[in-house]
BANUDREN-43356 format. One record per residue: x, y, z of N, C-alpha, C in turn; residue number from 1. Coordinates in steps of 0.1 Angstrom, whole numbers, plus 5000, padded with zeros to 4 digits. Layout:
# BANUDREN-43356
[r [X,Y,Z],[X,Y,Z],[X,Y,Z],NUM] ...
***
This chain:
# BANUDREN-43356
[r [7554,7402,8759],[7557,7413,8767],[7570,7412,8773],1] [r [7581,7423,8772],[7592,7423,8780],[7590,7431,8793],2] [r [7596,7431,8807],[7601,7441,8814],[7618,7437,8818],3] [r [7621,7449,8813],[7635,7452,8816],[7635,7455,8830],4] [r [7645,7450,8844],[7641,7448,8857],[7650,7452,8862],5] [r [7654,7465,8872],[7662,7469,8879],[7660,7474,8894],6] [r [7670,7468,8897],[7667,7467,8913],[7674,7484,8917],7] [r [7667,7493,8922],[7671,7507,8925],[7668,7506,8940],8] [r [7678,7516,8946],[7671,7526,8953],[7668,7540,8951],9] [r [7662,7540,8943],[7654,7550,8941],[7657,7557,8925],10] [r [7643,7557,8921],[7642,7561,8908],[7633,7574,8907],11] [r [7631,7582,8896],[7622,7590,8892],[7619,7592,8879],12] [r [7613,7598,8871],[7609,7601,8854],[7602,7618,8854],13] [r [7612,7624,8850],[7610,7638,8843],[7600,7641,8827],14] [r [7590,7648,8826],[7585,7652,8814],[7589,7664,8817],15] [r [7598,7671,8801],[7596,7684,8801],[7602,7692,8817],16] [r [7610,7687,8821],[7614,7693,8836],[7610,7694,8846],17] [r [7591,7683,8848],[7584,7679,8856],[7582,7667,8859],18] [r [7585,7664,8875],[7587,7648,8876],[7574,7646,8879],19] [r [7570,7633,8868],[7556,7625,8869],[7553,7618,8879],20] [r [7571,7608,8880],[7565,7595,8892],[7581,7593,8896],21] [r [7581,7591,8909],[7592,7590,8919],[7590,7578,8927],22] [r [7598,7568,8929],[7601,7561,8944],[7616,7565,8949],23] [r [7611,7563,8961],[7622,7569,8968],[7634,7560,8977],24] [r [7627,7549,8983],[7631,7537,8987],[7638,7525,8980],25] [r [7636,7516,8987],[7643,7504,8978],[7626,7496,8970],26] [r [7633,7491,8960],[7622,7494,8949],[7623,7482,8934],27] [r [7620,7482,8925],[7626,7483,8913],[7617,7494,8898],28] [r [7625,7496,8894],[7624,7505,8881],[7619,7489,8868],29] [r [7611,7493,8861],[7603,7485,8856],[7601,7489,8842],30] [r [7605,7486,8828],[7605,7492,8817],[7601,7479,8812],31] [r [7588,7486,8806],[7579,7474,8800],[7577,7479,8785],32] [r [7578,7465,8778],[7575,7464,8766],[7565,7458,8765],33] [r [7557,7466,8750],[7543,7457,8748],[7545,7451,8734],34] [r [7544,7437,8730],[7543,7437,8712],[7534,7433,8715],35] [r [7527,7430,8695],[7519,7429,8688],[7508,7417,8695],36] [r [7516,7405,8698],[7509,7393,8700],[7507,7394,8715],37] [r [7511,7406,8726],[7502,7403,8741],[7494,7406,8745],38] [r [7486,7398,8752],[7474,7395,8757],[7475,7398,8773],39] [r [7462,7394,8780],[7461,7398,8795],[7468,7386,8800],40] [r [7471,7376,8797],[7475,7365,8800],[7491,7365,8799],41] [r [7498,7378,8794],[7507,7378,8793],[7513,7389,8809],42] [r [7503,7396,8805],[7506,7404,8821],[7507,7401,8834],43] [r [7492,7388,8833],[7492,7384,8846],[7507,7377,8846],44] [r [7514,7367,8835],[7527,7359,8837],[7539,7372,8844],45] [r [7536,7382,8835],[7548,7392,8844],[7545,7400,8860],46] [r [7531,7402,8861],[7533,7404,8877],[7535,7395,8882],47] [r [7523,7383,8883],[7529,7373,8895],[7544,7369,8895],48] [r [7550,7372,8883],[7567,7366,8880],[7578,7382,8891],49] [r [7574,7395,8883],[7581,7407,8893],[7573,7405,8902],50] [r [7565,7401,8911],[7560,7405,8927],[7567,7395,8937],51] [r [7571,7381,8928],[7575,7371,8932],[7590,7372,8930],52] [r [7598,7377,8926],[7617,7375,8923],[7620,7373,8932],53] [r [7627,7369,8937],[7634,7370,8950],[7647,7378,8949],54] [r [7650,7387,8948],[7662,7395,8942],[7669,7405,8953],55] [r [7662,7405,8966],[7668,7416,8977],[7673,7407,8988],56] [r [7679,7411,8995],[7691,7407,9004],[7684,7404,9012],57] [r [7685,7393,9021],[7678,7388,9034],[7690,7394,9043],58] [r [7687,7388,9057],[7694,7394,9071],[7710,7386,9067],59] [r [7713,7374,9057],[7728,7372,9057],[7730,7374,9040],60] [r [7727,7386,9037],[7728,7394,9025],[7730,7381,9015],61] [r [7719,7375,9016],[7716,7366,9000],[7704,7370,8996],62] [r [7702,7371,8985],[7691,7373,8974],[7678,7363,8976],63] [r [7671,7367,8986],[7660,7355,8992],[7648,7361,8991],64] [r [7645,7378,8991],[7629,7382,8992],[7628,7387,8979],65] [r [7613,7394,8982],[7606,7396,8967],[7601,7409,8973],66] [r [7602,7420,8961],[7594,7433,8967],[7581,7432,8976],67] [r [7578,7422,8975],[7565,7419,8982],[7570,7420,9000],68] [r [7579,7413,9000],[7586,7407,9012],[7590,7421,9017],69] [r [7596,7428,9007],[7602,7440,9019],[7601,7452,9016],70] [r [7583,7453,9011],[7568,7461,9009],[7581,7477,9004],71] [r [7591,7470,8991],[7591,7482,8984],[7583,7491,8972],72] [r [7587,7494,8964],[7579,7507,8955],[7584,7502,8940],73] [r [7575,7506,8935],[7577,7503,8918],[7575,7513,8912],74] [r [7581,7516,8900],[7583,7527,8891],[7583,7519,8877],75] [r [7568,7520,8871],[7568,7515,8859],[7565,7525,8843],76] [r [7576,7523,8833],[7577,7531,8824],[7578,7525,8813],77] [r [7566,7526,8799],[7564,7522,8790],[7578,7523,8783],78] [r [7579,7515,8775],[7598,7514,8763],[7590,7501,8758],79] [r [7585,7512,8740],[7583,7502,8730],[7601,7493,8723],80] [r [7607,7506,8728],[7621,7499,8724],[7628,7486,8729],81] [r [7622,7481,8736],[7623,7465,8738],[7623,7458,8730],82] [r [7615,7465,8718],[7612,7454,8710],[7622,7457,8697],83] [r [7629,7465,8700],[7639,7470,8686],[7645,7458,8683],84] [r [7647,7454,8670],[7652,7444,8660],[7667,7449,8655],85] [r [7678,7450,8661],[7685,7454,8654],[7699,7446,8642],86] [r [7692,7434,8639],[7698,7420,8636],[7706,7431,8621],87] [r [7698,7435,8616],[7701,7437,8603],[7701,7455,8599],88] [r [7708,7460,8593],[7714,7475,8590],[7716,7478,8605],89] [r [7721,7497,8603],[7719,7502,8614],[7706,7505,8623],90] [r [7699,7509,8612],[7688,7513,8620],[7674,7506,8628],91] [r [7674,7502,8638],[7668,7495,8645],[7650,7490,8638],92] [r [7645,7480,8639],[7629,7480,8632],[7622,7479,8643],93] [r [7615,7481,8647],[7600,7482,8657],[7590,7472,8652],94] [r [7589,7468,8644],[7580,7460,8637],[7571,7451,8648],95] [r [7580,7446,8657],[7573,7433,8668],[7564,7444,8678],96] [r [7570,7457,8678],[7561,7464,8690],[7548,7466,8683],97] [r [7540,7467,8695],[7521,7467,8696],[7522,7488,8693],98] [r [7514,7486,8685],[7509,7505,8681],[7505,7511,8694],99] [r [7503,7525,8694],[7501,7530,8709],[7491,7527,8717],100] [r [7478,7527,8708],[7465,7523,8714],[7464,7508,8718],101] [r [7468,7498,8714],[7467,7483,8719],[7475,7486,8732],102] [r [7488,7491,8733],[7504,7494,8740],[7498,7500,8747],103] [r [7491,7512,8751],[7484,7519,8759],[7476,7513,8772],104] [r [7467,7506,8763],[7456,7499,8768],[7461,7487,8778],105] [r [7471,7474,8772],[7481,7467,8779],[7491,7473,8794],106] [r [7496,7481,8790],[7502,7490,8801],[7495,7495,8811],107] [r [7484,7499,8811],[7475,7508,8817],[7472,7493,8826],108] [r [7463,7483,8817],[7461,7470,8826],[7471,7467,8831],109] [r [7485,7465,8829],[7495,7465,8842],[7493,7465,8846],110] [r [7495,7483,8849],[7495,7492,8861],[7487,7482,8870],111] [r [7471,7485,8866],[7466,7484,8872],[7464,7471,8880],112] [r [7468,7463,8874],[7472,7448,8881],[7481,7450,8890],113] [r [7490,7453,8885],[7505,7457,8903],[7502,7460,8910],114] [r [7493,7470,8911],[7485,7478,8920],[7478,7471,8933],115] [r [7479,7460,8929],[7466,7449,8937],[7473,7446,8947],116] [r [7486,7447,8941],[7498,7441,8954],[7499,7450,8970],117] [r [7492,7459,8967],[7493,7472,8974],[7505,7479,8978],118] [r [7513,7478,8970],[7525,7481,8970],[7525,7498,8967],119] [r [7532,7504,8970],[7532,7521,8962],[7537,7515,8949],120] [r [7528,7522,8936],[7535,7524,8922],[7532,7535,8917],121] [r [7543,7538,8909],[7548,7550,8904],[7547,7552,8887],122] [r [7540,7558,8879],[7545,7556,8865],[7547,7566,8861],123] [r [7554,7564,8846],[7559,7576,8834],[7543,7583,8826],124] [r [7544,7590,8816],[7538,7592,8816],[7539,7582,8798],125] [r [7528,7577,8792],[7527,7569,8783],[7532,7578,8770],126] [r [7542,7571,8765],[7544,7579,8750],[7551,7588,8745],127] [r [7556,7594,8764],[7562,7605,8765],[7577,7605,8764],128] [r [7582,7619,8759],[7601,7616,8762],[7605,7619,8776],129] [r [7606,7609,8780],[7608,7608,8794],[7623,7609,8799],130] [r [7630,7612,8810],[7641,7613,8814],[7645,7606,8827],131] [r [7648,7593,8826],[7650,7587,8837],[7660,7587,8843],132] [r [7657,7588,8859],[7666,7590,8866],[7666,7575,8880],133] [r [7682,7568,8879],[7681,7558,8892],[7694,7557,8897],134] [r [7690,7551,8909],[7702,7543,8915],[7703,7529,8916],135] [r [7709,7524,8908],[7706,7509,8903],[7711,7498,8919],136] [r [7709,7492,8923],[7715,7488,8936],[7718,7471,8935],137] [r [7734,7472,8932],[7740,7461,8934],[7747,7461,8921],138] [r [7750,7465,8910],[7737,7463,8898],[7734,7450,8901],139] [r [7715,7451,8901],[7709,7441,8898],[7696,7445,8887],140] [r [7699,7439,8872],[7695,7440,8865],[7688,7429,8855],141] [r [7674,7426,8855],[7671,7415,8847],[7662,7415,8837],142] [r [7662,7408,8826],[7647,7409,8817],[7636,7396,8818],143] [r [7629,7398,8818],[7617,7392,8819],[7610,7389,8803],144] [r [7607,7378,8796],[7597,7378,8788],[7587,7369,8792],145] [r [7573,7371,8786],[7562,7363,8790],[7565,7354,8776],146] [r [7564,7354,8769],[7568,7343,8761],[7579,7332,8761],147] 
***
């Protein structure tokens, strides 16, 4: 499982000219990949790992808390494209990504795991062409794999 990790203040995701899911605060934007070989054991390694970063500015602006610490918002949006292979030709291979129904199923258990945090979360809508919109803050931008 990948998530690609950006620290925003404030993100949203458009379907079709309708916004699904908004945070508005300081936050991060969360683009999670699912392949073939993840399990629940891979999920649990990525929340406790994003609830824990320490990636936001304490009171002498160093990088010391964790969204937990300073009870921001998460905005989480499936991207099988994580998994794009693009070693060889142009055209990218998908092969490592999980099909929609395993991918579905994984994401959905995310969610629902983040959630525990009691944090506000926000999602896309699964599968969809989605239109994302942020304000990346600092850039601070990271990937995460559970493998």
């Amino acid at each position: 499982m990948r998530a690609l990790i950006q620290r925003v203040n404030g993100a949203g995701a458009e379907v079709e000219g309708r916004l699904v899911g908004e945070i508005k605060g300081k936050g991060l934007l969360i683009l999670l990949g699912v392949s073939k070989e993840d399990t629940e054991q891979d999920i649990d390694y990525l929340v406790r790992k994003i609830l824990n970063l320490r990636i936001f500015n304490d009171e002498n602006d160093k990088m010391n808390l964790s969204i937990q610490d300073i009870k921001g918002e998460l905005l989480v949006i499936s991207q099988f494209t994580l998994y794009a292979d693009c070693r060889k030709g142009n055209r990218p291979s998908y092969d490592k990504a999980a099909g929609p129904e395993p991918a579905k199923e994984l994401y959905e258990l995310f969610l629902s795991k983040i959630k525990k945090s009691g944090l506000k979360v926000e999602k896309g809508v699964f599968g969809a062409n989605m239109q994302v919109n942020l304000t990346n803050s600092g850039p601070v931008t990271l990937m995460l794999e559970s493998k």
